[in-house]
RODO-2510 file (C-alpha; in nm, 4 decimals, decimal comma):
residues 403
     n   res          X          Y          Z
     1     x     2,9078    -1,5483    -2,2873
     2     x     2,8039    -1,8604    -2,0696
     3     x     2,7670    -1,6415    -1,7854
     4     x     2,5490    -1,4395    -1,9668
     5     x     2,2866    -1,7221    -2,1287
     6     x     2,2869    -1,8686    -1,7815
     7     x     2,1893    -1,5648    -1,6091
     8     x     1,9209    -1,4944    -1,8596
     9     x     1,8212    -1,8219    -1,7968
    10     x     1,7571    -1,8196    -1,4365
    11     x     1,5771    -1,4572    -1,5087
    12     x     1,3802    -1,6531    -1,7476
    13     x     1,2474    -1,8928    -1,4777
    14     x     1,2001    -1,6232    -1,2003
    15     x     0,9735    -1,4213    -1,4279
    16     x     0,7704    -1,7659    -1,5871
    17     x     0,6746    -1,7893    -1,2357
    18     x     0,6289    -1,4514    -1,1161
    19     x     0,2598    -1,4898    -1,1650
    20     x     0,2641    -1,8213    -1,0711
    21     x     0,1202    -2,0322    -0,7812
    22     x     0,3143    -2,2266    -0,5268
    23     x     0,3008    -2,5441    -0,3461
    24     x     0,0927    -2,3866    -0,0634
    25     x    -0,1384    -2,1372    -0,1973
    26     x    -0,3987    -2,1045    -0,4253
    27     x    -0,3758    -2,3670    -0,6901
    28     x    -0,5247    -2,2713    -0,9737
    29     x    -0,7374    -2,4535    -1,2367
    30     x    -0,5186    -2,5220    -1,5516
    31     x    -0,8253    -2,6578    -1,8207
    32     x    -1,0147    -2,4603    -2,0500
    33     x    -1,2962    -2,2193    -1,9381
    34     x    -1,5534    -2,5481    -2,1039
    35     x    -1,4052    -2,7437    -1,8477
    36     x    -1,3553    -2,4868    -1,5501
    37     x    -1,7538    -2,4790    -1,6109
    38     x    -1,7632    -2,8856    -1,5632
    39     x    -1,5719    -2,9089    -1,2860
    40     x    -1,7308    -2,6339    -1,0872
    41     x    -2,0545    -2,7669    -1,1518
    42     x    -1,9428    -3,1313    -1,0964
    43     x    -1,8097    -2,9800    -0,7445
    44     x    -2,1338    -2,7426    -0,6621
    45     x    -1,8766    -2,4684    -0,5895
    46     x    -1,8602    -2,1065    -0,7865
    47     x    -1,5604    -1,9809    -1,0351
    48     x    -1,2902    -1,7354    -0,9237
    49     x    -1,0820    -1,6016    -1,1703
    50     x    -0,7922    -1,3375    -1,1116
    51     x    -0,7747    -1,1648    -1,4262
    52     x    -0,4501    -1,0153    -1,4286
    53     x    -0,2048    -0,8723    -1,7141
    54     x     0,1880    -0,9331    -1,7278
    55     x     0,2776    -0,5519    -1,6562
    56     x     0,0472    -0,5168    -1,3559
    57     x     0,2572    -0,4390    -1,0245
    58     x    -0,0590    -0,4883    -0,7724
    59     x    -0,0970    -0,8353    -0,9397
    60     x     0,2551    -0,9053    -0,9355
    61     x     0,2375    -0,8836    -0,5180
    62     x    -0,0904    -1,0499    -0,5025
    63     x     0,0899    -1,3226    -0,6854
    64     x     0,3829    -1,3222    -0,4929
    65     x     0,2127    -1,2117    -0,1264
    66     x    -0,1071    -1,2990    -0,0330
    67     x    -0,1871    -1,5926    -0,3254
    68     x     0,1078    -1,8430    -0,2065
    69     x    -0,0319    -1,7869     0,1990
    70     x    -0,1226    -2,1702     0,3109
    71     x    -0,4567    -1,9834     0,4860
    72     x    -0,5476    -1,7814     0,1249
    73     x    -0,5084    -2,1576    -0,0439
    74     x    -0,6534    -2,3402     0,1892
    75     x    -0,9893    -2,0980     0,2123
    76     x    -1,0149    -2,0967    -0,1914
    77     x    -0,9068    -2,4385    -0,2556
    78     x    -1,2034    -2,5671    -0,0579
    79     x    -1,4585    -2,2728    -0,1919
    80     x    -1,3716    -2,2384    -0,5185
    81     x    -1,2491    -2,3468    -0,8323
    82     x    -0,9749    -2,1202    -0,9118
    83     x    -0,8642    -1,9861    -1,2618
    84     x    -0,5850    -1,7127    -1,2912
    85     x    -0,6625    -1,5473    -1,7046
    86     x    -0,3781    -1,3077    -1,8635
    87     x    -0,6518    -1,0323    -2,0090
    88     x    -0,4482    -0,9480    -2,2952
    89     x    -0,3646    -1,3114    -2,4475
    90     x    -0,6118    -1,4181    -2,6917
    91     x    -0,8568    -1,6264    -2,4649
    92     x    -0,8600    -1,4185    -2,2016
    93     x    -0,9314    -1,0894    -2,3876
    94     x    -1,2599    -1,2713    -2,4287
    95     x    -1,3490    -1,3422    -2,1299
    96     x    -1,2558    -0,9941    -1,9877
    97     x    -1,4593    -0,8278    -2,2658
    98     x    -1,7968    -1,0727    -2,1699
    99     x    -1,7394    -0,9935    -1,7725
   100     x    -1,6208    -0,5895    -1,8896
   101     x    -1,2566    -0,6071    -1,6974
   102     x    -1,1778    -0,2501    -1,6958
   103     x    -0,8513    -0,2757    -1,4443
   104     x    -0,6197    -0,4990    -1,2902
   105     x    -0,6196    -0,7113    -1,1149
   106     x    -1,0013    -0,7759    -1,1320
   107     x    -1,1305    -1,0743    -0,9007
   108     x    -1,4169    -1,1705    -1,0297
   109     x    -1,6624    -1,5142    -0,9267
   110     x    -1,8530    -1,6518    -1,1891
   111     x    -2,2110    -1,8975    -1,1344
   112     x    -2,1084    -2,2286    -1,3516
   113     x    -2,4754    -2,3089    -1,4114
   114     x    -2,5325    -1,9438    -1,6150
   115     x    -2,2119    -1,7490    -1,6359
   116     x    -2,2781    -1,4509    -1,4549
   117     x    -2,1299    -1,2533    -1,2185
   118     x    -2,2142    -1,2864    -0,8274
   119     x    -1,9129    -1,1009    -0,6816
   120     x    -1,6769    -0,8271    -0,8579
   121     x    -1,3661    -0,6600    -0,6677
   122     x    -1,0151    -0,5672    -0,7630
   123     x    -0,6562    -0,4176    -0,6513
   124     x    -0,3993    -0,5152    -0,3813
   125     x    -0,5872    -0,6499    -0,0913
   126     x    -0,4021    -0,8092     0,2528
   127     x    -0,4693    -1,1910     0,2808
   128     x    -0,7336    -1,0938     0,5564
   129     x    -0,9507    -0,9106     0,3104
   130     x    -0,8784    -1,1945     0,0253
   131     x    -0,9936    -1,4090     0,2720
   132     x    -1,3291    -1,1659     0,3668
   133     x    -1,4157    -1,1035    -0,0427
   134     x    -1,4232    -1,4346    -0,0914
   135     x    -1,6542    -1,5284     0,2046
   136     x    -1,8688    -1,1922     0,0726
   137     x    -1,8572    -1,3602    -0,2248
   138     x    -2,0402    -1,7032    -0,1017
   139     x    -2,2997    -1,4705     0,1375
   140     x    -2,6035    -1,4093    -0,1079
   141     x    -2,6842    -1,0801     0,0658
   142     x    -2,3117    -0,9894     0,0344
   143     x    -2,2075    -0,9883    -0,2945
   144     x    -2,1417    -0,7065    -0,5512
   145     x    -2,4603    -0,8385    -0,7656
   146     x    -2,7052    -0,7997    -0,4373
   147     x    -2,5277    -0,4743    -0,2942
   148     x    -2,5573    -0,3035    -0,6518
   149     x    -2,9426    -0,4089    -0,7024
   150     x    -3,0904    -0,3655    -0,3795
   151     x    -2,9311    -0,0131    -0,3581
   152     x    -3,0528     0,0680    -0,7305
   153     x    -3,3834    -0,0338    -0,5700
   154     x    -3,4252     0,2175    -0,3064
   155     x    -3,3150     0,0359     0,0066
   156     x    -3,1484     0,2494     0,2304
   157     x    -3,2222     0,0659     0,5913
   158     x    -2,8886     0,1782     0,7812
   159     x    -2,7805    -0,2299     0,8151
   160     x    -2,7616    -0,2570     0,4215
   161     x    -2,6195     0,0718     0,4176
   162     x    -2,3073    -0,0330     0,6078
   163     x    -2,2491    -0,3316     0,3683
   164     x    -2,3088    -0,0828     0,0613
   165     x    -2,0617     0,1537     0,2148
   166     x    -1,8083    -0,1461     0,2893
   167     x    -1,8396    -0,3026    -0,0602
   168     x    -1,7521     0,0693    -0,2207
   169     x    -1,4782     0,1125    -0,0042
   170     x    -1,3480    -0,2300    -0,0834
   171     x    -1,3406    -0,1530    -0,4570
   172     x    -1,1862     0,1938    -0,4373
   173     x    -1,4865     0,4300    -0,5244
   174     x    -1,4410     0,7144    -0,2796
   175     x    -1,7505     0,9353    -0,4164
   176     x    -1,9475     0,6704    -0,3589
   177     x    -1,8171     0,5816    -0,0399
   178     x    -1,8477     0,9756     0,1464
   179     x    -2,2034     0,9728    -0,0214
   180     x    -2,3088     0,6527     0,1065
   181     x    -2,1835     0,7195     0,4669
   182     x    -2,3099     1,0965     0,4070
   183     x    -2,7030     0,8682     0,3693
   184     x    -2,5869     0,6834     0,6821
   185     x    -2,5811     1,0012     0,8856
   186     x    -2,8616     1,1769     0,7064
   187     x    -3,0683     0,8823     0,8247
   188     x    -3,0190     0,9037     1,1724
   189     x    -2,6218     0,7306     1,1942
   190     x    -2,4282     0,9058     1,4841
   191     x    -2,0989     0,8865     1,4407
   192     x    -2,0785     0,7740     1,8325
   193     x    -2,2468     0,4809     1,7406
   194     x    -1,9768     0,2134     1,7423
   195     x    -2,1003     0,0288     1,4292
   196     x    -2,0850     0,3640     1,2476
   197     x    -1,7801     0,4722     1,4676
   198     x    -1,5773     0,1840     1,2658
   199     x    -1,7683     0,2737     0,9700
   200     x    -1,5895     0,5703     0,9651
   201     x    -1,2621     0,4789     1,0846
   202     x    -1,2408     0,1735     0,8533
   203     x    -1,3569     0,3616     0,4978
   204     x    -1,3668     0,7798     0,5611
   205     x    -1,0177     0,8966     0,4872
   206     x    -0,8894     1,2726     0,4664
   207     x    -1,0539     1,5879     0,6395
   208     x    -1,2357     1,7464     0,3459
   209     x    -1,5527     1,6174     0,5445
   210     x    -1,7920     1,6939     0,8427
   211     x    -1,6653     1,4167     1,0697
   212     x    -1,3140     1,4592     1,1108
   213     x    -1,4150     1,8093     1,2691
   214     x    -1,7276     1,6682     1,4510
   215     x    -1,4207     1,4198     1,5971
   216     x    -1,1879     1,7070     1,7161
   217     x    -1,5025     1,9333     1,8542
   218     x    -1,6345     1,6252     2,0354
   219     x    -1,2980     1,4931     2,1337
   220     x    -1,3478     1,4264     2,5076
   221     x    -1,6240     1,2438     2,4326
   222     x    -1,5232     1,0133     2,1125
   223     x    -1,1843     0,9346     2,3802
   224     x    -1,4197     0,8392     2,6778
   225     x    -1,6197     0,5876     2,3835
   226     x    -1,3235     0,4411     2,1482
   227     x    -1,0107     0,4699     2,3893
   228     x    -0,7336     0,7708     2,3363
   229     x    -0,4751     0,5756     2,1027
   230     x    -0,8023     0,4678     1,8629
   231     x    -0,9141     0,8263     1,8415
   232     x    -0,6036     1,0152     1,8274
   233     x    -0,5099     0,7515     1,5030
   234     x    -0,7657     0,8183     1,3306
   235     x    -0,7008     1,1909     1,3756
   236     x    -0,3634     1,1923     1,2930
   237     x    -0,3755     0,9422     0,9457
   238     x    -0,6575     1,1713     0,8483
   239     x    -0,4756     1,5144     0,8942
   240     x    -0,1496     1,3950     0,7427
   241     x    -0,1626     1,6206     0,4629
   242     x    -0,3994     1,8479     0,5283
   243     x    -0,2777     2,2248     0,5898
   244     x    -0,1215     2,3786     0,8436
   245     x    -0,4285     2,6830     0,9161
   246     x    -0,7062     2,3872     0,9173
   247     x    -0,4319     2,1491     1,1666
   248     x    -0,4273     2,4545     1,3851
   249     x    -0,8405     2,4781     1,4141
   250     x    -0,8087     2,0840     1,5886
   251     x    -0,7778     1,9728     1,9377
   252     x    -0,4485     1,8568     2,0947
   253     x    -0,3947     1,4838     2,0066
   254     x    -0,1316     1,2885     1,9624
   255     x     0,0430     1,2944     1,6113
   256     x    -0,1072     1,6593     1,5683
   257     x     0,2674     1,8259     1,6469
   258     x     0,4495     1,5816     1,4313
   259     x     0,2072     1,6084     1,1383
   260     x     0,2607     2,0130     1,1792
   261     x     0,6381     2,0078     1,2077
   262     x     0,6267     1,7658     0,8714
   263     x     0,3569     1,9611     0,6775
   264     x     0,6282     2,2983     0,7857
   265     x     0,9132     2,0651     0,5880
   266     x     0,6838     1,9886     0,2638
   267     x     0,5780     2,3635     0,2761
   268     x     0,9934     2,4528     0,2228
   269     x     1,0454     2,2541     0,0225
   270     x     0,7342     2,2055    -0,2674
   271     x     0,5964     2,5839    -0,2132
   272     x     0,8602     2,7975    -0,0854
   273     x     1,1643     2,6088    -0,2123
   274     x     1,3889     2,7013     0,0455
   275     x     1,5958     2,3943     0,0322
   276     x     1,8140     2,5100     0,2971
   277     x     1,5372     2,5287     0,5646
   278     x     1,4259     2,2472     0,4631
   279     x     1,7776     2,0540     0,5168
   280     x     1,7912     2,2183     0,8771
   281     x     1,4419     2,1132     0,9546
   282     x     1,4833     1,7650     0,7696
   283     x     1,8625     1,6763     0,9713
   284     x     1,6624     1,7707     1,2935
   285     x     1,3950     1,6110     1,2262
   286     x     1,6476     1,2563     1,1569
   287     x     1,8439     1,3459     1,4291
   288     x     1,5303     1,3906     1,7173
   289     x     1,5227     1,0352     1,9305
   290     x     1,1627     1,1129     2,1266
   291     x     1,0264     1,0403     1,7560
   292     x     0,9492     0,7209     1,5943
   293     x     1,2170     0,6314     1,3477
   294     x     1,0073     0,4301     1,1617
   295     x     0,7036     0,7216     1,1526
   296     x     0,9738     0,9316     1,0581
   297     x     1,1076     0,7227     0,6970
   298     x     0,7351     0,6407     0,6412
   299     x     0,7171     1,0571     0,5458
   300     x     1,0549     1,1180     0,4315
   301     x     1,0937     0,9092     0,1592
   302     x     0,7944     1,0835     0,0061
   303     x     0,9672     1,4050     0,0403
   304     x     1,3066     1,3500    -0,0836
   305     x     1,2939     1,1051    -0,3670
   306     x     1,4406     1,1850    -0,6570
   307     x     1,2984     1,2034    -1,0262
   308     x     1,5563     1,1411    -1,2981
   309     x     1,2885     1,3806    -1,5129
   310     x     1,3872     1,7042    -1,2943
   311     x     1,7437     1,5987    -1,1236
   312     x     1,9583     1,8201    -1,3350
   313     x     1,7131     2,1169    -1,1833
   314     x     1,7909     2,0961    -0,8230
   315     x     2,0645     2,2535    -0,7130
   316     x     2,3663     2,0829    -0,5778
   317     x     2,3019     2,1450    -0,1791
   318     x     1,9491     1,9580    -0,2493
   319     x     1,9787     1,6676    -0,4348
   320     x     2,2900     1,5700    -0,2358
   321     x     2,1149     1,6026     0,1025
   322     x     1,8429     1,3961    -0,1287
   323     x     2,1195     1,1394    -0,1769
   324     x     2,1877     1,1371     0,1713
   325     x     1,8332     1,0695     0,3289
   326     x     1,7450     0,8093     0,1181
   327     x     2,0501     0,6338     0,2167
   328     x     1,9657     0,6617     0,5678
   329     x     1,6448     0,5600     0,4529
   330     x     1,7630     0,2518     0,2477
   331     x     1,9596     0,2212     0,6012
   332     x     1,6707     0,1760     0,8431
   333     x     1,3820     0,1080     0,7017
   334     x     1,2190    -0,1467     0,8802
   335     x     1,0001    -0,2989     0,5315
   336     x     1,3559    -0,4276     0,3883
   337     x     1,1251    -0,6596     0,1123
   338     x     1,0064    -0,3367    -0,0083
   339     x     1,1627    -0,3157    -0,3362
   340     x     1,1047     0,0558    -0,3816
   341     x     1,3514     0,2008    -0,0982
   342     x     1,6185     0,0135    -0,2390
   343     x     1,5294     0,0921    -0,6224
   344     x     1,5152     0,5032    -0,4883
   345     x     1,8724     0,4552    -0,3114
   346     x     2,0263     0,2640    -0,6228
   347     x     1,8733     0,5691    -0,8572
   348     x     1,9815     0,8273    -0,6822
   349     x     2,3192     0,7142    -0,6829
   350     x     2,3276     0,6328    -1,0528
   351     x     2,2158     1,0052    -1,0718
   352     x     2,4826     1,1541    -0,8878
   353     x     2,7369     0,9425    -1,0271
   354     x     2,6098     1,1100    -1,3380
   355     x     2,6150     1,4579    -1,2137
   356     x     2,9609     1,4143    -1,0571
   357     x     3,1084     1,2863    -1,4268
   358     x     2,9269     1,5537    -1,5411
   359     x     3,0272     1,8280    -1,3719
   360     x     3,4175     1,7149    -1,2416
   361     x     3,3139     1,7213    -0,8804
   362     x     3,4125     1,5031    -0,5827
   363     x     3,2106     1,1752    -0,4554
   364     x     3,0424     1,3513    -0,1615
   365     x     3,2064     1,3556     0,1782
   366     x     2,9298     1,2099     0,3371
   367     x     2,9121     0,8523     0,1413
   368     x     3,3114     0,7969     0,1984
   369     x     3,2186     0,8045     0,5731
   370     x     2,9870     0,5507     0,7836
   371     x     2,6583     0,7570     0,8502
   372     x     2,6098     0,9738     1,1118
   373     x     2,2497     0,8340     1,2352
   374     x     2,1023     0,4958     1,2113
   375     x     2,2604     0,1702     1,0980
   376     x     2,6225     0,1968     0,9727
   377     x     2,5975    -0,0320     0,6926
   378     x     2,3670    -0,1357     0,4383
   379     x     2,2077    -0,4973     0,5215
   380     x     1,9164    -0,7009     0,3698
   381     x     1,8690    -0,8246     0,7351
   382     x     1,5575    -0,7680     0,8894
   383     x     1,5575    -0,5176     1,1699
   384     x     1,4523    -0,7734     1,5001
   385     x     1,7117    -1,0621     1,3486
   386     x     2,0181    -0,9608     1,5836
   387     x     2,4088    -0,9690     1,4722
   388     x     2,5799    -1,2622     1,5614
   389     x     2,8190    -1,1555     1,8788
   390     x     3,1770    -1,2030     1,7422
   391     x     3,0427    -0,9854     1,4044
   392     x     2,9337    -0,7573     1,6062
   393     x     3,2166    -0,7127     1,7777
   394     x     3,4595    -0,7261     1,4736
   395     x     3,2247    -0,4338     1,3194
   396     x     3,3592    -0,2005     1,5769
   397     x     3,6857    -0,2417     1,4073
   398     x     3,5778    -0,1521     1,0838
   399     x     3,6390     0,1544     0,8902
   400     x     3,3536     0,3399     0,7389
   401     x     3,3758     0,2224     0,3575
   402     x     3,1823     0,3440     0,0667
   403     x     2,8246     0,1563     0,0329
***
């Protein structure tokens, strides 16, 4: 029983400071909204508040990720005074009614003197673009306010169009985004233009669109202007999922043999369900060294994860192969702070240990055994921190144990 209170103790602390600040980062203003007012004024600085809710994963990492960064605090220390507001307690339900918080998080930067809104953004951002909204957010001609009006307006000079563009993409509304950039080039934009080159690159995504072709029919060209390994990127994220017919109607570029080989896989497995191809392709596809291993896990895990919704549907030969790759993936994966390859590994073996009490058979050969690609056991380490040399030369002389 002691064990037990403590550990719901120390749970109890973790989670009262999940959304939390730290020593380093942001620190953030712990007075009433009255007083936020005073002191911002007092200060001649604006008001940033992170409206957030307790059940919110993007705000949980933005809490745990980019706010605690000494270079996030630092910036919004000096520009701001910071307020972090749960929207569903009582006092912050009103102020995410007044400034009409409609998801989380929601970043939003207040004017003391009158209350409104200058800047608006939301969702899981890297410190880099923190950093950026909130330097948007002090730039009169850059804020969500300005961008909003002047486009109501009528302007459409291809310099504000760029910002308008940026500002959509920032906040996640993709119609907006492909119609603004659609403006861009109906105004005279060419896509060889390097401003509206990285237009594109940064804040077009998928192929359901003019460019991407215009890219692949022009490809000499784009190569000779942005370099090979820019071009051929931007090709490849873009045609990730698209289908095999339209792949087929592009130009050679790197990524375009490894996206059709992996598109092939997804075909077996979601359309044709011929999880026995699909195992062939998918061990081939583990076991090929002139690929990227990392490239590689970034797609499989998609493919193979399992849902605790459908697993008593797939047949034995799949979801055991599933259990397999995401081991290896729980393995090898390079992102070992990412929570959800390890949370996929641990459910898929609570759902086989199910099936196999359900159905009487046998622990699987392969998880008795050390695997048969990648790492042989299952560390937290990071990938580039190496073994110390007498462990590593005491693993040899290990036998392959259960994980």
């Amino acid at each position: 029983m002691k064990i037990k209170i403590v550990s719901v103790l120390v749970l109890f602390l973790l989670c009262s400071n999940a959304f939390g600040e730290t020593t380093e980062g942001i620190k953030f203003f712990h007075g009433s909204w009255e007083e936020a007012k005073t002191k911002a004024k007092e200060e001649n600085k604006i008001i940033f508040i992170d409206f957030y809710t307790q059940w919110c994963g993007p705000c949980f990492n933005m809490a745990k990720k980019v706010f605690i960064l000494p270079e996030v605090g630092s910036f919004y220390n000096d520009k701001f005074i910071c307020l972090k507001i749960d929207a569903e307690s009582n006092d912050g339900a009103v102020l995410a009614k007044q400034y009409v918080v409609q998801s989380y998080p929601t970043y939003a930067f207040i004017n003391p003197e009158n209350e409104k809104l200058v800047h608006r953004s939301g969702g899981r951002k890297s410190a880099e673009d923190f950093i950026a909204l909130g330097k948007a957010a002090l730039n009169p001609q850059m804020t969500s306010e300005y961008i909003l009006s002047e486009y109501n307006n009528g302007n459409r000079s291809e310099e504000f169009m760029i910002a308008y563009v940026r500002y959509m993409a920032s906040i996640y509304k993709r119609d907006a985004v492909i119609s603004g950039f659609d403006e861009v080039v109906k105004n005279g934009g060419k896509l060889t233009d390097p401003k509206i080159w990285e237009l594109y690159r940064d804040c077009i995504s998928g192929y359901d669109n003019p460019y991407l072709k215009e890219v692949s029919d022009h490809y000499t060209q784009f190569v000779d202007l942005f370099g090979k390994k820019v071009v051929d990127n931007k090709l490849a994220k873009e045609t990730t999922y698209c289908s095999a017919d339209f792949m087929a109607q592009l130009c050679d570029f790197e990524g375009k043999a490894f996206n059709m080989r992996l598109k092939k896989i997804s075909d077996q497995i979601y359309y044709e369900k011929d999880y026995s191809k699909a195992i062939v392709s998918l061990d081939a596809l583990i076991a090929d060294r002139t690929l990227d291993k990392q490239k590689v896990i970034d797609r499989l895990k998609f493919m193979v994860r399992l849902n605790r919704r459908y697993g008593s549907d797939y047949p034995d030969e799949w979801f055991y192969k599933c259990v397999e790759y995401l081991r290896y993936i729980a393995y090898n994966d390079v992102k070992r702070d990412d929570v959800r390859i390890h949370f996929d590994y641990a459910l898929a073996l609570e759902m086989m240990a199910e099936r196999v009490a359900k159905t009487g058979k046998e622990i699987p050969e392969f998880l008795k055994t050390a695997p048969k690609y990648g790492k042989e056991e299952y560390s937290s380490r990071p990938a580039e921190l190496k073994m110390k040399p007498k462990y590593q030369k005491n693993k040899k002389n290990k036998s392959a144990r259960f994980n």
